[in-house]
C-alpha positions, 0 to 999 in steps of 0.5 A, a space after each residue: 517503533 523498534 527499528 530491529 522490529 520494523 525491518 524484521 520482515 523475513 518471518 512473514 516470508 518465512 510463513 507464507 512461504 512455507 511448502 511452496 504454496 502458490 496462493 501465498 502471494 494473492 494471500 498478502 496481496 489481499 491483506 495489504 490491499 484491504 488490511 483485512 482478509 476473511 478465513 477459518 482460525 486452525 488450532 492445530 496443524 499437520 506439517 505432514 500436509 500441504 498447508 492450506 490458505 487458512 492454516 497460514 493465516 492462522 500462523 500470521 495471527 499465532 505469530 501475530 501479524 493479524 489480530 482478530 476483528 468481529 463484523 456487526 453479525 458477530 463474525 470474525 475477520 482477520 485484521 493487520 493490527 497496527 502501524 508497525 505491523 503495516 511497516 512489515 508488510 510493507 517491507 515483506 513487498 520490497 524485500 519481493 520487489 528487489 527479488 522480481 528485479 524491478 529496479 528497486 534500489 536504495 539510491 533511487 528511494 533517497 533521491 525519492 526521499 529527496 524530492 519529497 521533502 521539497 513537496 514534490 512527487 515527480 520522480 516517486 510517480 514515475 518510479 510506480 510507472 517503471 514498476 508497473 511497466 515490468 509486471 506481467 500482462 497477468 498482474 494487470 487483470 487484479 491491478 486497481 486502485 488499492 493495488 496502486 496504493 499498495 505499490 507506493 506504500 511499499 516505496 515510501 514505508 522507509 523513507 527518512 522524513 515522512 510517515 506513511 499513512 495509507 487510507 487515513 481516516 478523517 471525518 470527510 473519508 480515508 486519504 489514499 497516502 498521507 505523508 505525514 511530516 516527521 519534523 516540523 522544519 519540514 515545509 508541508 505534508 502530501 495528500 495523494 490521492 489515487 485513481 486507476 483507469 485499465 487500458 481496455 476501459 480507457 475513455 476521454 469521459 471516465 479520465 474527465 470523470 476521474 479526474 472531478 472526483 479526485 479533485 473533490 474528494 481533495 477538497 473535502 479532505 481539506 475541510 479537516 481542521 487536523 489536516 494543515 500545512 498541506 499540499 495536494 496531488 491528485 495521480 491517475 494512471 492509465 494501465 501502467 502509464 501516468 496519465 496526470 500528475 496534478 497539484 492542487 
């Protein structure tokens, strides 16, 4: 990957942001969540009018951020293309996250970083837990476990050590974070798995039922004859607060 690609995330802004439209945000948010987002392909536009939500995911694909994808009837979605498109998003989020002061700061990301290489996730889970405790009340009504994801993807995407692979497909599902180990004197790779429980749903029986399907879908993952050297953490948060933080 071309380093003066990977960071070269202000061209998304520079899109999306275009005439101050309001639902740019919800726009990406919806395509870092599912990597897909449905819409109508423009082939010219009017500059002269207030861009709509489909003239800007036209320009994300012109530009090349999207590429289309064709469903099984024969419809088309939009699509984020590859890896190192995904690291642009990712950083388009951090680059959002500094600007909306959420104590995202490189001398935290490094002793992330730090921790990590010694298999641990402590300090990158209480982090999440400080970024969602200074979103607005409104934010929390979308908040799920993709929107969770998302947020650590964001954090890890430039850490030194792993690569970051978000729901990566093996043949017993699709692993939520899969930390990838960039050295093989690094001791192990992360599994992450995530689970989100909304403070109003909160109960004793859907954290015990979270909790069993976590664990099981952290043992079928370990069936994978590529998934080897591993270590395991299952995460559930409950609104903004990190209710379990458990290595298997």
């Amino acid at each position: 990957m071309d380093k003066n690609i990977a960071f070269n995330s202000g061209k998304i802004g520079n899109i999306v942001e275009l005439q101050n439209n309001n639902f740019y945000q919800d726009m990406i948010n919806e395509i870092m969540e599912n990597e897909i987002i449905k819409g109508i392909l423009k082939q010219k536009f009017d500059l002269n009018l207030k861009l709509e939500r489909n003239d800007l995911i036209s320009l994300l694909y012109y530009f090349g951020y999207l590429t289309i994808e064709t469903d099984e009837y024969g419809g088309y979605y939009f699509k984020i293309p590859n890896e190192v498109m995904k690291v642009i998003y990712g950083n388009y989020f951090s680059r959002k996250l500094k600007e909306m002061k959420m104590g995202y700061d490189d001398k935290r990301l490094i002793e992330i970083s730090s921790e990590l290489v010694t298999g641990k996730i402590e300090l990158l889970s209480n982090y999440v837990s400080e970024v969602l405790k200074k979103l607005d009340k409104r934010d929390f009504i979308k908040l799920n476990e993709k929107s969770l994801k998302m947020i650590y993807f964001t954090i890890l995407i430039n850490n030194e050590y792993y690569n970051v692979r978000s729901e990566y497909a093996i043949k017993n599902g699709f692993i939520d974070i899969y930390l990838e180990r960039k050295n093989i004197k690094i001791p192990n790779n992360i599994i992450i798995e995530l689970k989100y429980i909304k403070k109003m749903e909160y109960s004793e029986k859907l954290l015990s039922e979270k909790i069993e399907e976590g664990k099981n879908q952290l043992k079928k993952y370990s069936e994978d004859e590529r998934i080897e050297n591993v270590i395991k953490y299952l995460v559930v948060f409950v609104g903004n607060d990190l209710k379990v933080l458990e290595r298997l």
